[in-house]
N, C-alpha and C positions, 0 to 999 in steps of 0.2 A: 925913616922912610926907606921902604925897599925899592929893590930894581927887578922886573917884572918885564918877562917875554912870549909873546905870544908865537906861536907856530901855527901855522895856519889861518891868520889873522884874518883873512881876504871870504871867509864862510860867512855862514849866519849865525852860529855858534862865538867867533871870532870877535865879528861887529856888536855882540851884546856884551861878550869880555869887555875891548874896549870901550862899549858904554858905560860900565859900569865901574871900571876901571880909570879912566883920563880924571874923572872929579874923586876918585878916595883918595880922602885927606893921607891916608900913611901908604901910599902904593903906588909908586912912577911908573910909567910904562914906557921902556926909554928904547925901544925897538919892537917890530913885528916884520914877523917872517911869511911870507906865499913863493909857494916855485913860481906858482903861475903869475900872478902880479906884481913882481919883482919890480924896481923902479918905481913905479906908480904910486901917488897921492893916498893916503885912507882915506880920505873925505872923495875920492871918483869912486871908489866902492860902495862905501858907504857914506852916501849925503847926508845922512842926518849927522852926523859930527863936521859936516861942515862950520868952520869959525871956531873950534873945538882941540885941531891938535893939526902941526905940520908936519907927521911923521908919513915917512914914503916905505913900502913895502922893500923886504932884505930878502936875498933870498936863504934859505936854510941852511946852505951850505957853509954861509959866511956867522953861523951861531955865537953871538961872543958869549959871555957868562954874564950869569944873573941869579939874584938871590930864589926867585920863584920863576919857572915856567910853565906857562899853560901849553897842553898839546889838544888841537881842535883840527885834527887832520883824519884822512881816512878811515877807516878801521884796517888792521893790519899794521897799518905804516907807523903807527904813534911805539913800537916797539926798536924799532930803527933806530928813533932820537934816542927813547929811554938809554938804549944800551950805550949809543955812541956819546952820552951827555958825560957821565960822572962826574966828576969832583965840580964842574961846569955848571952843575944846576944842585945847589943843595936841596932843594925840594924843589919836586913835580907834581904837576896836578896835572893829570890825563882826564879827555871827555871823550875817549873813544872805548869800543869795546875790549883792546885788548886784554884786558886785565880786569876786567867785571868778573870773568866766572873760573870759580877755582879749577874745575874739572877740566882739562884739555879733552877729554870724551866727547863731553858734552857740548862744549866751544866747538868742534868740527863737524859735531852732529846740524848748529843752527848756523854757522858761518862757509861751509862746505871746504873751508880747509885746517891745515894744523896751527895749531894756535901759536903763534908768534911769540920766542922769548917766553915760552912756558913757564920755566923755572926761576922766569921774577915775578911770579906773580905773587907770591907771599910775600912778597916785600910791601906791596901796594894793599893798603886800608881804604875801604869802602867809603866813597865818600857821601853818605847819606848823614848828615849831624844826628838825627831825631836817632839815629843808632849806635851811632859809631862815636860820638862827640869826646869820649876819652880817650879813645885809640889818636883821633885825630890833631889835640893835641899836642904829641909828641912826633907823629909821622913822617917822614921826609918824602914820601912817594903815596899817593892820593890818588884814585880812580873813582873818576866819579858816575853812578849809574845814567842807565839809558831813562829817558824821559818819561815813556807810557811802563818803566819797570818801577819807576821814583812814587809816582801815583798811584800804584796796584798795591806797591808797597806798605807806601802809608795808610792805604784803606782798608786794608788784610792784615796787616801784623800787628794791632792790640789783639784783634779778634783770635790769632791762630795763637797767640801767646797766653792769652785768656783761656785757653781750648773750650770756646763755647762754637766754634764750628767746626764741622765736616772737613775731614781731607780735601776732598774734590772737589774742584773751582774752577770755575770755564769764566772768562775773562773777555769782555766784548767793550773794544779798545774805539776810540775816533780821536782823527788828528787831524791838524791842517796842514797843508801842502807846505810848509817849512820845514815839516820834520824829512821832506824829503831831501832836504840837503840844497845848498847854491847853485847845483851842477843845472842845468838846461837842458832834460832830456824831452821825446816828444810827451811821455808820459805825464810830467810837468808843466806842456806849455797849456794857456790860458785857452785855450779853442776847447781842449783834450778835459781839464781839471774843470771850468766854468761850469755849475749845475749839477758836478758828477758826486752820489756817492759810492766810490770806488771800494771794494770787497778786496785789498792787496795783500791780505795774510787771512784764507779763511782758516784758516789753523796753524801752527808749531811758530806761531812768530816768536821772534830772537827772545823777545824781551821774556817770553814764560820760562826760559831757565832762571835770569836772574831773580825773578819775583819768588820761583819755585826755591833757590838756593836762600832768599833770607829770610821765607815765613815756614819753610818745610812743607809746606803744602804741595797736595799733587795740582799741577796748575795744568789749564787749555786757555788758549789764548788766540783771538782772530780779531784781525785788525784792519778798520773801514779809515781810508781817507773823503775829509768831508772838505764843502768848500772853503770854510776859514782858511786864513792864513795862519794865525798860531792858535795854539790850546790845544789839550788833550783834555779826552773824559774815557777815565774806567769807569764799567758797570762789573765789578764782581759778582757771579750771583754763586751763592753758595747753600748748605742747609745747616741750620743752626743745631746745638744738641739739644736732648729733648728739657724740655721747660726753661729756655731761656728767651725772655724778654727785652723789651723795648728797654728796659731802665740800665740791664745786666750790658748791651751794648755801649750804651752810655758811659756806663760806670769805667769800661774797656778803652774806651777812647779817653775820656777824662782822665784816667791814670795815666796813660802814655801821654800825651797835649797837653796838659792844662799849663804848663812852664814854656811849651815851646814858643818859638816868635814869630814861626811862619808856619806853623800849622792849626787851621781853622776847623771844628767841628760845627757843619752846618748839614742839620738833621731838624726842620721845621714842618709843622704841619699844614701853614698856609703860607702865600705869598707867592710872587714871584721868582725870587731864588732861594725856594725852600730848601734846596739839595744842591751842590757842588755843581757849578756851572765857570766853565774856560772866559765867558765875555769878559767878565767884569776882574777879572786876574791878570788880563792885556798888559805886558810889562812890570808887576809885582811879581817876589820871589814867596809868591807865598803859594802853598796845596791846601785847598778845601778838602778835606773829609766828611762821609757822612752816609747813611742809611735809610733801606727802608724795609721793612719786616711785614712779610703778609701777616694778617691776624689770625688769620683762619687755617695757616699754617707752619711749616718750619722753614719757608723759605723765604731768604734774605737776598738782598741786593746791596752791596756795599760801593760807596760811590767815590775817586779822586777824581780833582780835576786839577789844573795848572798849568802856565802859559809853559811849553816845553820848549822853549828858548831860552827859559830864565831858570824858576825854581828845576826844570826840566833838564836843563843846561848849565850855564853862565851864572845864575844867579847862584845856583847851589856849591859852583867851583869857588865864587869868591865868600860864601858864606864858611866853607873849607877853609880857606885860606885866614878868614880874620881867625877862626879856633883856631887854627894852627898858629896863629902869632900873636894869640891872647889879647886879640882888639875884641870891642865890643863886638857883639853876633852881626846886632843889625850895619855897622860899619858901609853905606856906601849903597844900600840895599830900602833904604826907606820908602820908594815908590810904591803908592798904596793899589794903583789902578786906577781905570777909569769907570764912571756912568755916567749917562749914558755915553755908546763908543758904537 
């Protein structure tokens, strides 16, 4: 059994840790830290673990040691702990962007400032399994991607590795208002969001570095907030090279997926969820993949979807975490979803 701290525990990133976290069998969570909620109950933040765990918010400053910590804080601020942690946290798992994108360039180009603690960033292994699963583990410092880059990711990179498509990829992202974070702005409140499909990145969103840094593609990328509360859905649309086919996509995803545990190729021709759809992912750490190929042309739409709380989030830090410590993959993470929801 390890010992397991969360920082920033009091988000919605935080509260899915701890979901997922208070019931694994090999994983204590014997502290969580908020500046803000400092004192306070976890079950008045988050209800749904009420009857669940009597832990009251720490705040940061009072960090004791722990064999794993998770950082679910700011972007920017998750570099603070890193540095100030050491020998204090033998392995980190970060869900923030500090440490996604190698290039400090390119980090200030999408974040408007210098990227924080630049020169640890080699230390930190990408925390996507379906990529990185040997890096991981051995790794003591784990960064895990942004949520709508997790999805773009896995729906782009058999294909760009296959080289059966085109460089150029324009990325047409929808989330739900969680991925906006716990904070209460008016942007957020339920008057403002109810009804609205919001256009809040119609171009250079954050996430096309990271997708552009792990498929080498030249990536565009604009992103609609829709009414759900969680899920994401990518539409990649890309153009295929010439003579390749419906079966030669297949074959591209089938070699990357066919062993994975939480990556689903769903590419049908009829039905109701013939293609990658967020409802029915509601709480599973799983990404749907999947395509659709004009006939009459070269042009493709490659599709992820996944609840970006979980596989997006949360779900994918402690799926890091069981490779990292040689538990079973699925460890803790067996929520299949719901239908109807």
């Amino acid at each position: 059994m390890i010992n397991v701290g969360i920082i920033g525990a009091a988000g919605y990133i935080g509260g899915e840790l701890l979901r997922l976290l208070l019931p694994h069998p090999r994983a204590e969570v014997t502290k969580v830290y908020s500046a803000s909620q400092q004192g306070r109950r976890v079950d008045s933040v988050h209800p749904n673990l009420r009857g669940h765990t009597p832990l009251t918010f720490t705040d940061p400053a009072d960090l004791d040691s722990h064999d794993v910590v998770f950082i679910a804080v700011a972007h920017g601020k998750a570099a603070e702990y890193v540095t100030s942690l050491g020998p204090d946290a033998p392995c980190v798992i970060d869900l923030t962007a500090d440490f996604r994108l190698r290039d400090p360039v390119a980090y200030q180009r999408y974040y408007g400032d210098a990227q924080p603690a630049a020169d640890l960033t080699a230390d930190f292994t990408p925390g996507l399994p379906e990529r990185y699963r040997d890096q991981l583990r051995t790794a003591d410092r784990i960064s895990v991607p942004g949520c709508m880059a997790t999805a773009a990711t896995l729906a782009l990179g058999p294909l760009a590795a296959a080289g059966i498509v085109r460089p150029d990829v324009l990325i047409d992202a929808k989330i739900g208002s969680s991925g906006s974070g716990s904070s209460a702005t008016t942007t957020n409140l339920h008057a403002e969001r109810s009804g609205a499909m919001r256009v809040f990145a119609p171009h250079s969103h954050r996430h096309e570095a990271e997708v552009a840094q792990e498929t080498g593609l030249r990536v565009r990328m604009a992103a609609t907030g829709v009414e759900a509360v969680r899920g994401a859905q990518v539409l990649c649309h890309c153009t295929t090279e010439p003579g390749v086919g419906e079966q030669d996509l297949r074959r591209a995803y089938r070699a990357a997926y066919q062993d994975e545990p939480f990556v689903r190729i769903v590419a049908q021709r009829r039905g109701l969820y013939r293609l990658p759809e967020p409802k029915i992912l509601i709480g599973s750490n799983y990404c749907d993949v999947g395509f659709s190929l004009d006939p009459d042309s070269d042009r493709l739409v490659a599709i992820g979807a996944l609840d970006n709380l979980v596989k997006g989030g949360a779900g994918n830090a402690v799926q890091c975490l069981n490779i990292r410590m040689d538990w079973p993959e699925r460890t803790g993470l067996e929520f299949v979803g719901l239908h109807p929801i």
